[in-house]
C-alpha positions, 0 to 999 in steps of 0.5 A, a space after each residue: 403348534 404340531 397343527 402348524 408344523 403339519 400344515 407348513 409340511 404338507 404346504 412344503 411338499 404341495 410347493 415341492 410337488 407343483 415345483 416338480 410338475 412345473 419343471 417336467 412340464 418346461 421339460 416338455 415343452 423344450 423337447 416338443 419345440 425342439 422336435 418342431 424345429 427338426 422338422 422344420 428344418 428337415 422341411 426346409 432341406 426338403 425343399 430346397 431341391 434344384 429349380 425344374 430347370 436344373 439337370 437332375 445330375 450336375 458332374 463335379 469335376 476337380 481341376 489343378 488349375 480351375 481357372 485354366 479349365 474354364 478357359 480351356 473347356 470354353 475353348 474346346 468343347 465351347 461351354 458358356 461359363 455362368 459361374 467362377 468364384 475364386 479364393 483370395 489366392 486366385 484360385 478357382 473355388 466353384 465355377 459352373 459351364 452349361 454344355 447345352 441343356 446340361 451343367 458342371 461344376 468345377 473346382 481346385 479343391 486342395 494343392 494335394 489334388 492330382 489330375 488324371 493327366 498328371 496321376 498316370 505320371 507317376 502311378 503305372 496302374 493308372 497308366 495301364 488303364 488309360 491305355 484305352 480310349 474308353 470313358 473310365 471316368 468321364 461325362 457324356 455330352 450330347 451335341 448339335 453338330 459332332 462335326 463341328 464340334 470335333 474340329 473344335 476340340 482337335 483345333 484346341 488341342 483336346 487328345 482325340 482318344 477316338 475318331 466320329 464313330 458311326 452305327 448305334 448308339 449313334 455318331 460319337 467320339 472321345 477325348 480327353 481335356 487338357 487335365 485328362 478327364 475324358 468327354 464322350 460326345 454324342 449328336 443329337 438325334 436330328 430326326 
């Protein structure tokens, strides 16, 4: 009997043993799969960079009212609106505008959002620095015909924040649109 008893001890503890391995084994194999599947993942993200023919910078803009800025900015400085998704409400949840070769994207984010227009309304520092015609904050835009182009915006109403400027960097003016983000506009080199 002690022979038995030996012998099923010993088989116990080779089933303990084989149990042990078995699970170290599946414990491996789970975090091997898992680690592949981070790297696929993290493969895909890398991957899913922009089509060559998107710019490399996209400006996102926030707007109070998006949907009054794609018409605006259309208007203005004569952007092709390319997309506007709106939330169940009617407001603008993502819009894209190509200026060019360029795009950008815009957006009512929150409520809560304030225009730099309407910040300088109610916050004196924000006032002092806009006192400046410069691009505190603001997009550069090159364009064919400067000209043209600026009639267009004073016509719709932009607040011409500086006349065409001539001499280098080369011929330029700014101005701010209906929400007071500021524009830089830049002609295009001709030659």
């Amino acid at each position: 009997m002690a022979t038995s008893a030996a012998q099923k001890a010993a088989a116990t503890r080779k089933r303990r043993t084989a149990a042990r391995k078995a699970a170290t084994t599946r414990k491996r194999r789970a975090a091997g799969k898992k680690a592949a599947i981070t790297r696929q993942r993290r493969t895909s993200v890398r991957n899913t960079a922009p089509v060559p023919s998107t710019p490399s910078v996209v400006p996102m803009i926030s707007y109070e009212d998006g949907i009054a800025a794609l018409e605006w900015l259309r208007k203005a400085f004569g952007f092709r609106e390319t997309a506007r998704l709106t939330t169940p409400d009617g407001k603008l949840s993502h819009g894209e505008m190509e200026a060019g070769k360029g795009l950008i994207m815009l957006a009512s984010p929150t409520p809560e959002y304030r225009s730099p227009k309407h910040h300088r309304e109610v916050c004196e520092q924000a006032r002092k620095w806009s006192t400046v015609p410069w691009i505190v904050d603001g997009v550069l835009v090159y364009v064919d015909d400067l000209d043209q182009h600026f009639k267009r915006a004073k016509a719709a109403g932009a607040m011409i924040l500086s006349e065409i400027e001539e001499g280098s960097p080369g011929r330029r003016y700014r101005a701010e649109d209906l929400e007071g983000h500021r524009w830089f506009f830049f002609e295009t080199d001709r030659g």
